[in-house]
N, C-alpha and C positions, 0 to 999 in steps of 0.2 A: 813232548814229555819224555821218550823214549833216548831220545838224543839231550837232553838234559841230563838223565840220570848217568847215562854213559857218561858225558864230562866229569858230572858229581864224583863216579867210579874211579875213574881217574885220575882224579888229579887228589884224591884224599891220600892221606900218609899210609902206612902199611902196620898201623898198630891195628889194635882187635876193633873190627868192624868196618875195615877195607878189605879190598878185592885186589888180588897181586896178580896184574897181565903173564896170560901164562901162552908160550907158545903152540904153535900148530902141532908139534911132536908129544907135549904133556897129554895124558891121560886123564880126563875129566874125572875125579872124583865121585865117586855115589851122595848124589842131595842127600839124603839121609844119614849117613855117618858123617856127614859134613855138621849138620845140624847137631847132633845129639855133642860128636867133639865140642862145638861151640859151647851147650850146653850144662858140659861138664863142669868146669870153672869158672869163677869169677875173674873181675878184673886183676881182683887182688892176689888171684892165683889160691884162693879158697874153693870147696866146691860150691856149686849150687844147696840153699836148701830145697828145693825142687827135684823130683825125680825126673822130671823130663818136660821141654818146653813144648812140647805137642801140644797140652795142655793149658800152658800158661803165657806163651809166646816166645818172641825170641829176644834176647836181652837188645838195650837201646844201643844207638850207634853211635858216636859222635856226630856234632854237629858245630861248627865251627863260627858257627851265627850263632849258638845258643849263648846269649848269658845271663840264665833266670829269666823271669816273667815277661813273655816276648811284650812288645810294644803294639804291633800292628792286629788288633783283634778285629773279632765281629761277633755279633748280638748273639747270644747262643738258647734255642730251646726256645722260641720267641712264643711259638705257640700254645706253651704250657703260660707264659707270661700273661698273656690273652687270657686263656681259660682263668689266671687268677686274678684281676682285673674284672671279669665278667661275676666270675663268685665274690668279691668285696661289694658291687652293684648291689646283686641278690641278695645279698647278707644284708645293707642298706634297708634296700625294700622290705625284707622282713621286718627289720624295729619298726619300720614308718607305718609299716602294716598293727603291730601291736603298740607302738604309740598312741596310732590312730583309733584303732577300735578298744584297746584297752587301756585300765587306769593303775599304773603300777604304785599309787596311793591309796588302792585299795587292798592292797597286801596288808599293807601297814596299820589304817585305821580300823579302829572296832567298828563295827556293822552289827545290828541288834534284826532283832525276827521279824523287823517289818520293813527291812531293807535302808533304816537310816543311820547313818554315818553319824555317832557319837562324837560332839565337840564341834560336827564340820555341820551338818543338815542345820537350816536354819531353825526349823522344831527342836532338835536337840541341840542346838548352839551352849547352852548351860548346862551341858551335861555330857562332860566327857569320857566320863567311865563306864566299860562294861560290868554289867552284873547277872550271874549265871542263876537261876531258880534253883537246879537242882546241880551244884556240881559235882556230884558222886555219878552223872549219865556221861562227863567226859573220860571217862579212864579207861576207855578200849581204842585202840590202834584206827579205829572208823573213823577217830575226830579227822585224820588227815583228808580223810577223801571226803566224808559228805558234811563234816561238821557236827558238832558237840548238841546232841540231838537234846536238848534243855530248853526251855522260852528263855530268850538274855534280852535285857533292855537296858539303857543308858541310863545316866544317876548321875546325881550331881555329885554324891559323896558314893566312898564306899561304906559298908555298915560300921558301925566302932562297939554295936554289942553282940549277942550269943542270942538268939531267938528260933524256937520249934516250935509245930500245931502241937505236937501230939501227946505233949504236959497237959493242956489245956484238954484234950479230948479221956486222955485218962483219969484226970481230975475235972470235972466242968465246974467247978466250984470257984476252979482261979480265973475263969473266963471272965475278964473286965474290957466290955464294950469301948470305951474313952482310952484304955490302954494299948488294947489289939489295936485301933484306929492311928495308934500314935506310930507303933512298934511295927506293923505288919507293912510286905514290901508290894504292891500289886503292880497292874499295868496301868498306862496312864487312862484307860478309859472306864476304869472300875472306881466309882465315888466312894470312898474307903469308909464318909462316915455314914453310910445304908447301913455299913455290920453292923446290926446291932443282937445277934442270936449267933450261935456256935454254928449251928445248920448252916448259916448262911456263907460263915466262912471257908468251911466244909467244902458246899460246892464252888465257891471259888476255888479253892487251891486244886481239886479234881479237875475242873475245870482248865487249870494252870492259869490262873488270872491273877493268882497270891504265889508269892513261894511256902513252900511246906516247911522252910527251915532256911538258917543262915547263920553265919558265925561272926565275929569280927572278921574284916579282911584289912587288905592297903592295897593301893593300885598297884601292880606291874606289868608294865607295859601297857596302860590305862585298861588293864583287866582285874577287878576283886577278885581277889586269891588271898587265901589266907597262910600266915607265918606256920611253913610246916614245923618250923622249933615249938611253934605252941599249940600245934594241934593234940598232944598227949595232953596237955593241960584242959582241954574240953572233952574228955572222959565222963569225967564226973558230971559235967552236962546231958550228953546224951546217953546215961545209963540209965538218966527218968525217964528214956521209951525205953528202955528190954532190949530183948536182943534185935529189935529192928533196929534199933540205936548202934549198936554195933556194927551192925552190917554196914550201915549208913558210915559207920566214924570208917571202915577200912576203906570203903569205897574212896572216900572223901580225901584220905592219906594218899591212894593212889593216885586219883585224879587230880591233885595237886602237884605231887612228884614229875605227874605226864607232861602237863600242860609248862610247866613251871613253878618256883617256889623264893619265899624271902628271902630264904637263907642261901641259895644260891645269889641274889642280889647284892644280898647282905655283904657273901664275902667277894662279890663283884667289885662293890664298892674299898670294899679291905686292899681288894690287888692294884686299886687306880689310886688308892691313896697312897700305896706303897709307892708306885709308882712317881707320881706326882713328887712324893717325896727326895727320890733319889732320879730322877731325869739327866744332872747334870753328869752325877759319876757313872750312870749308863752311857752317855755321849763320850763323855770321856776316856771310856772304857773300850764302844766301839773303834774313837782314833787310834786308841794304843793297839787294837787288834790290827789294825791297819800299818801301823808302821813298824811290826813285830810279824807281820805276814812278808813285807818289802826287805826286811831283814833277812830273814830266814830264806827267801825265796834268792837273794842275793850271795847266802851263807853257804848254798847250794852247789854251787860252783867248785868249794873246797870240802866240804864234810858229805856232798853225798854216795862219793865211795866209801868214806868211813863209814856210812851209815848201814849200806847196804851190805859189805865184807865183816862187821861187828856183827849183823843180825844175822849172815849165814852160817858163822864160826858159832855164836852162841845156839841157836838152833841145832846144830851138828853135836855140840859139846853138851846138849840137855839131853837129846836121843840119847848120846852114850851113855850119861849120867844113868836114863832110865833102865838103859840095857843092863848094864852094870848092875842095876841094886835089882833089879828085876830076877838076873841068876843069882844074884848072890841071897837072894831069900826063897830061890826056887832048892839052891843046897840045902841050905836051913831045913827047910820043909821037909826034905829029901831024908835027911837022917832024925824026923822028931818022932814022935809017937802023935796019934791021932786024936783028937779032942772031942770028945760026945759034946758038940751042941742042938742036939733034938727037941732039948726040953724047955730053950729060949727064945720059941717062935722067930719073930720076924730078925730081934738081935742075933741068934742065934747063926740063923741063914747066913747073916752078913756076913758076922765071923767064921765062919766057916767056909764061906768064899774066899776069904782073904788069906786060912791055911790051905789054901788050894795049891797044892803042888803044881798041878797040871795046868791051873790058869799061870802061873808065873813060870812052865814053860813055854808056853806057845804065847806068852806075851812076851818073852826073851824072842823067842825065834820072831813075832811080825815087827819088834822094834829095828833088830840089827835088819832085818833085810828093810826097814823102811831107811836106817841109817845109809845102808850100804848104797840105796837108788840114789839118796840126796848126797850123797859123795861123790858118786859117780858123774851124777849130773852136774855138779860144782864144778867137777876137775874136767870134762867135755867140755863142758858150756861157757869155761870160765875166760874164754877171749871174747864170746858175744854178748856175756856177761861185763865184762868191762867196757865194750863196745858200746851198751845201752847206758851205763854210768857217762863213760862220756858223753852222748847225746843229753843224755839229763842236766850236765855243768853246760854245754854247748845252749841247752834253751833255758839257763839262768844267764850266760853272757847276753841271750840275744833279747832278754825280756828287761835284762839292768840297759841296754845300751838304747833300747826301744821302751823308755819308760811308761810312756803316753800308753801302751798297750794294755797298761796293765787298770787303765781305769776306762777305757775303750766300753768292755764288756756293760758297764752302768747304762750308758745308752739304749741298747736293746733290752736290758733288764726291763729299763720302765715302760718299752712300751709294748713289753710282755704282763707288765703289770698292767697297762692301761688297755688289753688286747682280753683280760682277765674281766676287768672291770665292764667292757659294752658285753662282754657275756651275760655276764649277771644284769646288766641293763636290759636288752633284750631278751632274757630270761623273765623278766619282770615284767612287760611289758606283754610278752604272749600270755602269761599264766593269769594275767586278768582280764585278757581275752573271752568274753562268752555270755550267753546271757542268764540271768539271775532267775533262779529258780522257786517257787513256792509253793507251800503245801500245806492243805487246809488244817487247821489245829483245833482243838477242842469243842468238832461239831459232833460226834455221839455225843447224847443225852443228853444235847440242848434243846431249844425252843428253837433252832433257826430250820428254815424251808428254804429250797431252791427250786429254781424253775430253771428251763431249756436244758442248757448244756451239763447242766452243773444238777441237775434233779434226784441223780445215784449217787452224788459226792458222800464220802467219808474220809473222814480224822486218815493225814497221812497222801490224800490225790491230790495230782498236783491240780493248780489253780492259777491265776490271774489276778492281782487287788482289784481292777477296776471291774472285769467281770464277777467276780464275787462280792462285792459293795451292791451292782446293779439287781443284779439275779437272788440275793442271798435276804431274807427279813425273820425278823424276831416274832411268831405267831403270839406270844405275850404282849408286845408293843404295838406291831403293825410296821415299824420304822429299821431301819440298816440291823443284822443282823450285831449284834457285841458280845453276846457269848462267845461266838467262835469268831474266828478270824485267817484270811490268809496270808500266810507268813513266812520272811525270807528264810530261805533254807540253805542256798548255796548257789555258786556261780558254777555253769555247767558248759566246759568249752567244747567248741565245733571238734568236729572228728576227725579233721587231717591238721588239730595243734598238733600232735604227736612227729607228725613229719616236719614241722617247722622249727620243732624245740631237738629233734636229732642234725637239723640243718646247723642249727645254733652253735650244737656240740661240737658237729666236725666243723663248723668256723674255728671254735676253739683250739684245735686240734692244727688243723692247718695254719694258722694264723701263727702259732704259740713256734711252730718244728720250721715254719720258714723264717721270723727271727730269729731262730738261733742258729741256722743255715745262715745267716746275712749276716751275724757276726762271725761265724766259724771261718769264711771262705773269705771276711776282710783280717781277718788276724794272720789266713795261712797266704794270703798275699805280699801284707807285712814282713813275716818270717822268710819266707821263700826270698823278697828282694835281701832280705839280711844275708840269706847263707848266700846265694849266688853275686854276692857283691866279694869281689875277690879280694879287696882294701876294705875291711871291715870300717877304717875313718872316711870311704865316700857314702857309706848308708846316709839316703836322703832325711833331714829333720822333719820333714811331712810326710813319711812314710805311712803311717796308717790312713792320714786323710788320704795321699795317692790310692793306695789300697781300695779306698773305701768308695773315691770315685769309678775306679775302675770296676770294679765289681757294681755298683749304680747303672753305671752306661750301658755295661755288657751284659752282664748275668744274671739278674735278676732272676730272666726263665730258669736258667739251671736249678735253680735256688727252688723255685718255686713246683717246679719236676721234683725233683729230691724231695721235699719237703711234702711234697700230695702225696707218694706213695710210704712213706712211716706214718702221715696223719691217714691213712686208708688202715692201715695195719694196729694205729691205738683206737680208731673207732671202733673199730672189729674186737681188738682187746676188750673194750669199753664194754660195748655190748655182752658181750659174754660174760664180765661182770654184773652187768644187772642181771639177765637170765637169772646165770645161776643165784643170785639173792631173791629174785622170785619164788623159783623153784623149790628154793635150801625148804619150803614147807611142807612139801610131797616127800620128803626122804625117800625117792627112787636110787637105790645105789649104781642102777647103769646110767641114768642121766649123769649124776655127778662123777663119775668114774669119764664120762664122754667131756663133759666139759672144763674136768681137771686137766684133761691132756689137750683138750684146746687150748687152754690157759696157759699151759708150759709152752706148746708150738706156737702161739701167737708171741707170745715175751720171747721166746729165743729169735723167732724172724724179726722181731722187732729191733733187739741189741744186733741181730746179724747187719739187719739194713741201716743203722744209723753208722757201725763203722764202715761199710760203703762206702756210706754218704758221705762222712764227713772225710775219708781219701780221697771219693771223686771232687770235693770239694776244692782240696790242695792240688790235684794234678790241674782242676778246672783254675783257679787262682796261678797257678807257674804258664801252662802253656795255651788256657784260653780256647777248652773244645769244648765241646755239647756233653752233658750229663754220662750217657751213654759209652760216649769213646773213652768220655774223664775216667769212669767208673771203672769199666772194661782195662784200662791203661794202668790204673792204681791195684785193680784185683792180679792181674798178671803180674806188676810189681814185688808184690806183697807175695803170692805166691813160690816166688822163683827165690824167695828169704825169707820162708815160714817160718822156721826156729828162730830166726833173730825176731821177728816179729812177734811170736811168743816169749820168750826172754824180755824184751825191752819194755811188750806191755805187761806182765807180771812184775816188772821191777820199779817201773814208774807208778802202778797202782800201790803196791805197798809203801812207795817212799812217798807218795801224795798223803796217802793213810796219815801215816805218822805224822806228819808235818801239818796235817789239819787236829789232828789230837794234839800235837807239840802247842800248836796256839794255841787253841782252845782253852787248854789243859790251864799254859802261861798266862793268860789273860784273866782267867776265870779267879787264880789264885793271887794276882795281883789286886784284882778288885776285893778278892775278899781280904786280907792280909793289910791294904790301906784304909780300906770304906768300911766295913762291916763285919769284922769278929769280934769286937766289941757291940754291937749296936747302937750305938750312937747314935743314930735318927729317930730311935723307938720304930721301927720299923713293925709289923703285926705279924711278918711272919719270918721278920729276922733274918733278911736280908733275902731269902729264898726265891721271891719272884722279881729281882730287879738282876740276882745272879745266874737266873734260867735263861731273861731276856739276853743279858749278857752273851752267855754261852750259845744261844742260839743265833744271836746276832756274828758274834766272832766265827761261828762255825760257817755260818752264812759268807760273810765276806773271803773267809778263805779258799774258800768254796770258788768262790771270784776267781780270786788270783791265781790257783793253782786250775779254774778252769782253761786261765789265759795259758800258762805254763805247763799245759795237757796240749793244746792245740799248737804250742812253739815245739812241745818234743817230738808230736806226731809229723808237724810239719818238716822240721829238718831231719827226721829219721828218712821220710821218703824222697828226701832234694840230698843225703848221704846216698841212699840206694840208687838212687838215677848215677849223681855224683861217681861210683863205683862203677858205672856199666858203662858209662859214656867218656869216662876219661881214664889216661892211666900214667898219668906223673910227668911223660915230655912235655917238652916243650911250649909243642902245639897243642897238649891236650892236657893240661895241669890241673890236680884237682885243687876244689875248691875247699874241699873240708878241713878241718884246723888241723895244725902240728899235732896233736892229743893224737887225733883221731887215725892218723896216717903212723903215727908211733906205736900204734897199737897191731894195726893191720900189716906193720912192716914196709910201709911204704913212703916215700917222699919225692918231692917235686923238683926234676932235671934243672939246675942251673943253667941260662945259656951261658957260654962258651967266651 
């Protein structure tokens, strides 16, 4: 090795970053002021933005083998590959596990209080609808955890009239045996034509074996719910009970609202018909986002200096605009007389803020010095400023030349979405996980007796059907108790789901940040072969497949390293998110004051570690190391060119901005200005939600594009920086950055001879 590098030393050319043989009589220089000299400038004869490579390392050397993304790799981070490989397994086992034990069609179908399956149970096969006794007991926040504490049983219909006891009780006059028998809703093991006395109904509905009231409903979502548009209209019904009647109608308002309601349906249906209606000029509408994104992003090249030089001139020229009227109405002021508004209250204040001499001095004085920073900083910054415009036209050449890149990103889209999708599958699948629980109902103040286990039961312990059928009898009959009964209450899961469904999550997490480490690191492979191809006509036509195999073969683990520690850092996010909406119901102000600044420090490490990742992704795509050296290699990079690094990402975020607003904006106005300012389709809400879908979709897609055109800028910003340290215009060491870019920095590439 030793005798290697010594040849290496010698026999390199004598530009920046060779060693010039020095004889026996020279005087060794001090290592230290050897380094910091080196340190001081770049290649291009700029200084460092870095105050010292102690810290950041020492700039790269040339390499006479290097051209772009070496060839001869090896598997990198294999072990992290493994670990993720063994968690896809695990993740596996977990659905098979809640596949297996649980019935993710029990989310979905109604389930009544004795544990049968409405529509599905062969008892209830003709009867598919839930119906609730009393729904005014759903409208407290409980119904999520243990369920809508009401007796519900399955129905063939839902009701289509208005029926209550407690007319009849305050009237017993209108009490008609043959009516009640017709009208009233019971369970199926109450013979409805017994009623023949008030009393007797009475104890039914105490009992809860009747319901006590009910309204017209309609199914949704095979649940009786009634049209919350028309529950004001049943007022005048139950004000023939008093103000229990009231109580009962607010309750009923609310518990409809909770659970669901028509007129939500209603205009469900309103948005799908709109829909349905205009599909094809939404299609339509997304292409033209598409080929209006490929315009612009191609437009790029030539208007995004104009873009960015108009926006800081007009910015500069409104500061002074403001400075300007600022003093000139702080003179005003200065010579007026004073204005009593005391007497004006709130208007008054205002106006009288606004004769504020004193505010429109010292808003004179923080305008101009805000002017004077953003001047300053314009006319400083304005070569790395132009520096980053360039690299912005340089990653529209390299994304027009490399078109395929730009619909690249669809690939891991979907199976981000489909990585979305076995969440929620899995989700489903634990959460009906457990076993079904039930609880004796309306055994105070019946006739039923139990023996053994069950001898202290009361309304509310839990119970068994089959040991409460055996143990439980009717002292009036002698036979199976029917008064009371025991009844489904809720599925009640095992104690460590809680750790399977956080398992779930961070699948999600990890699953979600290593697709898009697997497109990030085949796009900066892509780019990377563009800029270090010195004949931009030999870029290979399979450049992203190339890319995308080599990143396959090799890096994977890198990929999947990177991507476990941002998903460690959103589950941690995550979590701190539920906490604190736990919490928010203690109003403790040091908790929330603790885990507001959790929230800020987890979202800042989280933005710090994905731009890491996604440089050590580009250095890992160019020269093929492990996560670590990648990372390490891209941080000193970036370091030792902080300010160009701040400039070029402040200039590419804003000019992304705009140009996602530019389409959006453009597309959004075309669809409406050909399809819908007339309305023309009768549209219901006049074009509103086909033009939301629109804008959301167009926002979406650009979103795409410019994310492709985010990772082409960042990738040759840092194959420019290597570019700049590793070569310097001979011969032997020519750069590879375009004529723009060398025009700017003063430099060009030696002819030979």
């Amino acid at each position: 090795m030793a005798g290697r590098r010594k040849r290496e030393i010698s026999t390199s050319s004598t530009g920046r970053g060779s060693v010039r043989p020095r004889s026996s009589n020279e005087r060794s220089p001090a290592p230290v002021k050897l380094a910091q000299s080196k340190a001081e400038v770049t290649p291009d004869g700029h200084p460092h933005d870095a105050i010292s490579t102690r810290d950041t390392g020492s700039p790269l050397k040339h390499d006479k083998n290097f051209k772009g993304p070496c060839k001869n790799r090896s598997c990198t981070d294999v072990i992290f590959l493994a670990i993720f490989i063994a968690f896809l397994i695990l993740w596996g086992g977990v659905a098979y596990f809640g596949f297996l034990k649980g019935n993710p069609e029990n989310l979905l179908i109604t389930v009544d209080s004795n544990g049968k399956k409405c529509g599905v149970d062969s008892e209830v096969l003709d009867k598919p609808y839930l119906f609730f006794f009393d729904l005014s007991k759903c409208a407290t926040p409980s119904i999520l955890l243990s369920g809508c504490n009401t007796v519900q049983m399955c129905v063939k219909e839902c009701p289509q009239q208005n029926w209550a006891f407690l007319p009849y009780k305050i009237t017993p006059m209108l009490f008609n045996p043959s009516n009640i028998q017709k009208d009233v809703i019971c369970t199926d093991d109450v013979d409805k034509s017994s009623i023949k006395t008030l009393n007797q109904l009475e104890k039914l509905i105490n009992d809860e074996k009747c319901a006590n009231w009910y309204i017209s409903s309609k199914p949704v979502y095979n649940r009786c719910l009634p049209n919350y548009e028309e529950i004001y209209e049943y007022r005048k019904f139950f004000k023939l009970a008093g103000q229990y009647g009231e109580v009962v109608m607010e309750k009923l308002i609310n518990s409809t609202l909770y659970i669901n309601n028509m007129s939500i349906e209603e205009t469900g249906r309103h948005l799908l018909d709109d829909l349905m209606r205009s599909w094809k000029v939404i299609i339509l509408a997304l292409v033209i986002s598409v080929l209006v994104s490929l315009l612009y992003i191609s437009l790029l090249r030539w208007i995004a200096g104009i873009i960015i030089w108009v926006t800081l001139i007009g910015v500069v020229a409104l500061l002074i605009t403001c400075c300007i009227f600022s003093w000139r109405r702080y003179m005003f002021l200065k010579d007026s007389k004073p204005i009593d508004t005391k007497a004006k209250m709130l208007e008054g204040q205002f106006e009288e803020l606004l004769k504020s001499k004193d505010l429109f001095f010292w808003l004179t004085v923080v305008v101009a010095v805000f002017t004077l920073i953003i001047l300053l900083l314009i006319i400083f910054l304005r070569k790395r400023i132009q520096i980053a415009i360039s690299l912005i036209q340089e990653g529209s050449k390299a994304v027009s030349n490399v078109i395929s890149s730009l619909f690249f990103p669809i690939i891991p889209w979907f199976f981000q979405v489909c990585v979305g999708l076995w969440v929620i599958f899995v989700w489903a699948c634990l959460q009906s996980v457990g076993e079904k629980v039930f609880k004796v109902n309306g055994f105070d103040g019946s006739h039923c007796r139990c023996g053994g286990a069950y001898e202290k039961i009361k309304n509310g312990d839990l119970c068994v059907p089959d040991e409460f059928s055996n143990l439980c009898i009717d002292l009036m009959t002698g036979f199976n108790c029917t008064t009371a009964s025991c009844d489904y209450f809720k599925t009640q899961p095992p104690s460590y789901m809680i750790f399977l469904h956080m398992f779930n999550v961070f699948g999600f997490f990890w699953g979600f940040w290593f697709l898009s480490g697997l497109s990030d690191m085949i796009l900066a492979g892509t780019f990377a072969k563009w800029y270090w191809t010195f004949n931009k006509k030999d870029v290979p036509f399979f450049t992203v497949t190339g890319a995308a195999l080599t990143t396959v073969r090799y890096h994977l683990g890198t990929i999947a390293f990177g991507s476990l520690i941002i998903a460690i850092c959103s589950f941690i996010r995550a979590t701190i998110e539920y906490v604190q909406k736990k919490t928010k119901a203690y109003d403790n102000p040091v908790v929330k004051a603790i885990l507001c600044c959790c929230r800020c420090f987890f979202w800042c490490l989280e933005k710090f570690l994905r731009f890491i990742n996604r440089n050590a992704y580009i250095m890992c795509a160019i020269h093929g190391r492990n996560f670590c050296h990648s990372a390490l290699e891209a941080f000193n990079l970036l370091m030792r060119n902080i300010i160009r690094v701040v400039v070029l990402d402040k200039v590419t975020d804003f000019l992304f901005f705009i140009g996602k607003l530019v389409i959006t904006g453009s597309v959004v106005a075309i669809a409406y200005l050909l399809f819908f300012m007339n309305n023309p389709q009768n549209l219901y809400f006049k074009g509103a939600v086909p033009l939301s879908l629109i804008a959301i979709g167009a926002y979406f897609i650009s979103s795409i594009f410019f994310g492709v055109y985010a990772m082409a800028v960042d990738t040759l910003f840092l194959c420019f920086l290597e570019d700049c340290e590793r070569n310097d215009g001979s011969i032997d060491k020519p750069y590879f950055m375009s004529k723009n870019l060398m025009q700017i920095l003063g430099k060009r590439n030696k002819k030979q001879s």
